[in-house]
N, C-alpha and C positions, 0 to 999 in steps of 0.2 A: 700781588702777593698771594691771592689765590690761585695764582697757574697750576700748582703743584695738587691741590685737591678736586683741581677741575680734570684734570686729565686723567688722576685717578679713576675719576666719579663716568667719565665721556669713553673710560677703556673697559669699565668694568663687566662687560659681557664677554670681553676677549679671554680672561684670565682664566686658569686652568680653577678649581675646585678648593688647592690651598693658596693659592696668589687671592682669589675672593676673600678670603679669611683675613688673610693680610691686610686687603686693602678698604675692608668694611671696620676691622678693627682701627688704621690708620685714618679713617675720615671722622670715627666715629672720640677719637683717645687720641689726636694727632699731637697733643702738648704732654702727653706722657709717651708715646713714640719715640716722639724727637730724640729723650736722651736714654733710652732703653740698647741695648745692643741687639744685632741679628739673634744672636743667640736667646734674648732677654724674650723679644717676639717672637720665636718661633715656639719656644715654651708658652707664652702664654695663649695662643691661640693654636697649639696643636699640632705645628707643620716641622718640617725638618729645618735646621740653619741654612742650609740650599737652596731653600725654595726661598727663603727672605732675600736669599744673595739675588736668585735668577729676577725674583719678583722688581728686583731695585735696576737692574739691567733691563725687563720688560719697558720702563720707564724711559728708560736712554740716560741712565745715571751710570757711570763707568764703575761704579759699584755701590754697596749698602753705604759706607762713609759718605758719596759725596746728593747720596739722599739724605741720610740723615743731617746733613748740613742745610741741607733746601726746608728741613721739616724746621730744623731752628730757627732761618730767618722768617716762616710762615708764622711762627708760634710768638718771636719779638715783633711784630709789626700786628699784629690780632689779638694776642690774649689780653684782656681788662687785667687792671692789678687785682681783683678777686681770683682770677684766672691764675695770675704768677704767684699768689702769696699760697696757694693749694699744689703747686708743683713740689711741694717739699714736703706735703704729710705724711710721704711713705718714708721718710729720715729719721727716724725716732733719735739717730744717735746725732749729739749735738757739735760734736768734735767731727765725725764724719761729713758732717755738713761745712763748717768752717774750712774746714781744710780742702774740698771741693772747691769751693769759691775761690781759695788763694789759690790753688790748682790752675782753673779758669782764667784767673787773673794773668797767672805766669802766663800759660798759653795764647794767651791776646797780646800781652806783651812778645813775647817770641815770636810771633806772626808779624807786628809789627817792624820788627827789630831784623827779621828776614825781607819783610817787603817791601823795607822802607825807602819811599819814593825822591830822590834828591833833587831831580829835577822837579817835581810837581814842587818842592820847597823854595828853589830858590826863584821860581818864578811867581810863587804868591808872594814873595818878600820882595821882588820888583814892581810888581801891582800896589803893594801897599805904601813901600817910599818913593813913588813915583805918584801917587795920588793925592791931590787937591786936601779934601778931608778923608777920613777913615769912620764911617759908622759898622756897629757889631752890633747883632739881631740875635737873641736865641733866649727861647722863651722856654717857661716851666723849667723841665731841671735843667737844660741848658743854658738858663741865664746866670746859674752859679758861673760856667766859664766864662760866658761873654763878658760878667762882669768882671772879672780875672784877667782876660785879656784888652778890654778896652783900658785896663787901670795898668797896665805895661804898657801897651801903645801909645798912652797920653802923656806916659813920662816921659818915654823915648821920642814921639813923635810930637807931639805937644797939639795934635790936629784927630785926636779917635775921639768920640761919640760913643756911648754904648744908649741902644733904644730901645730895651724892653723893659726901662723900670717906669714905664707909665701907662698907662692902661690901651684899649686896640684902641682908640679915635685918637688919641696923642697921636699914638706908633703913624697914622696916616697923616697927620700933622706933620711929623718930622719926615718921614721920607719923603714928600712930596718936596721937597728942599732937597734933595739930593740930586748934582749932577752930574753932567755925561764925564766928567774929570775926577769924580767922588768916586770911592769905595764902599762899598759894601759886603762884610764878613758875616756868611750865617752860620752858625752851629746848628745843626740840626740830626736827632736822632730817634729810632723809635721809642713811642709812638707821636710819628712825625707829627708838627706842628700844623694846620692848616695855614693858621695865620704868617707863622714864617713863610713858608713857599706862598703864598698870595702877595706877601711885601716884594719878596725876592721878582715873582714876575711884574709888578708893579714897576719896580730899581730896572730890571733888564728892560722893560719895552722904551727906555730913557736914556739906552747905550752905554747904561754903565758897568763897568766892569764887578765881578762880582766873584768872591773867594767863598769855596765851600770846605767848614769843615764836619765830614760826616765817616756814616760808616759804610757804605758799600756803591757801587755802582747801581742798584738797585733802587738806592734813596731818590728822592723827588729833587732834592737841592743837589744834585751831581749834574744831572742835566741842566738846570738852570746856571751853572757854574763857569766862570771863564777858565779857572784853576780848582780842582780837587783836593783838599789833604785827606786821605784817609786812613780813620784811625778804627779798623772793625772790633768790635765788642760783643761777644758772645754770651755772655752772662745772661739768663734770665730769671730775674727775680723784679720783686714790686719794688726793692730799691737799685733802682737802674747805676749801675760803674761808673764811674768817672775818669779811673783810672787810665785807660789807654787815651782818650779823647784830651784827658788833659796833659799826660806826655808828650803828646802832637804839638799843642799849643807850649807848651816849656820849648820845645824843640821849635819853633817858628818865632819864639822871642828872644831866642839868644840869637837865630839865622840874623832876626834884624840887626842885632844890639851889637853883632862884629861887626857890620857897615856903617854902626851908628858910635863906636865904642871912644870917640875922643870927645862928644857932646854929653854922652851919657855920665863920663867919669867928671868933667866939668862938673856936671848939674848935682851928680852926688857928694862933692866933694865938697857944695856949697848947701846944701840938703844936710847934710851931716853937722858942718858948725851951728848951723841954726835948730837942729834936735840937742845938738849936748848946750846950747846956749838957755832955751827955753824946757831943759830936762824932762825930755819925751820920754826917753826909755829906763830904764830904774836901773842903777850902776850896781852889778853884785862883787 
């Protein structure tokens, strides 16, 4: 994830006089960079919007957009949450801000919703009802979903695991029980888990098959993956989206739940007498 300030930093004798500005300003400010415009750069360091354009081309970026996309995932895989919760000091307006984020939000959404992968889908839902048991790995804020999805999978499937609500010596406790017929589901996103990707090669050196949900090709659990879903999320702040990552997983539990849908209706249709019998939910 540093390739992009190394090149900077390994070209920078090459550069004319305002591309230097540029790129002293971008190694030195890369997480206000990120979401500044060419125009936004070329004012603040004095150069024309031209030379920001040529400069992102010196790079071998087909233009300033798909730099500044490069500086984004630089800036979600490195900044400390001190880091992201300062990205917004220049925001004084508070609606201006909100409305941003639900901005971003749609946009991740729409990216998804354009690139979304049907095949990478139905073949993590052949991995998972075709496997032995189902364990789901994903720690820190990713274990909000894991635990989301292991508590869908275990209705539907009555065979998922979820392994991160116990501390790491557990977590190696329990995988170590995982076999070459088992599953393994890791959520993982920045800033990447160590401890997931160390399970996950742990699970593969044991031939077992292994579902990644993450955000980009770029992630450490994509290559460790037998199947990808990806769900990318651009937002950076100290409170990391959930949003599109867990549209993915909504979207890969109903994929199961039509293959699975004449056990399911069973099991809630007897799930239901015994909630209105023992009055679980409050009658309005």
């Amino acid at each position: 994830m540093n390739d992009l300030i190394s090149i900077i930093k390994n070209n920078f004798h090459k550069f004319s006089r305002g591309q230097k500005l540029i790129a002293q300003f971008i190694i030195e400010h890369y997480d206000k960079a990120a979401f500044m415009t060419a125009a936004k750069i070329a004012e603040t360091v004095d150069v024309s919007e031209s030379t920001v354009v040529r400069f992102a081309s010196a790079l071998g970026y087909s233009g300033f957009p798909e730099m500044q996309k490069a500086l984004q995932v630089l800036i979600k895989n490195k900044l400390t949450t001190v880091q992201r919760i300062s990205l917004n000091d220049d925001l004084n307006d508070k609606l201006k801000l909100h409305k941003r984020n639900l901005k971003n939000e749609m946009n991740n959404l729409r990216y998804l919703y354009d690139h979304f992968d049907m095949e990478a889908l139905d073949k993590a839902t052949e991995l998972i009802l075709d496997a032995d048991r189902v364990f789901v790995l994903g720690l820190r804020t990713s274990s909000t979903m894991s635990n989301y999805l292991g508590f869908y999978l275990d209705v539907i499937l009555n065979n998922a695991k979820v392994l991160n609500n116990s501390g790491v010596n557990s977590l190696y406790e329990e995988i170590i029980r995982i076999k070459e017929d088992d599953l393994l589901i890791i959520i993982s996103y920045p800033r990447y888990s160590r401890t997931t990707i160390d399970a996950a090669r742990f699970v593969k050196g044991r031939n077992t098959k292994i579902v990644a949900i993450t955000d980009t090709e770029e992630s450490p659990a994509y290559a460790l993956a037998d199947v990808s879903l990806l769900a990318k999320s651009n937002i950076v702040s100290f409170v990391d989206s959930l949003v599109v990552p867990m549209t993915m997983i909504n979207n890969l539990i109903i994929n199961i739940s039509l293959r699975e849908k004449e056990e399911i209706v069973e099991y809630f249709n007897t799930l239901e007498r015994l909630w209105d019998h023992n009055s679980i939910y409050q009658n309005l």
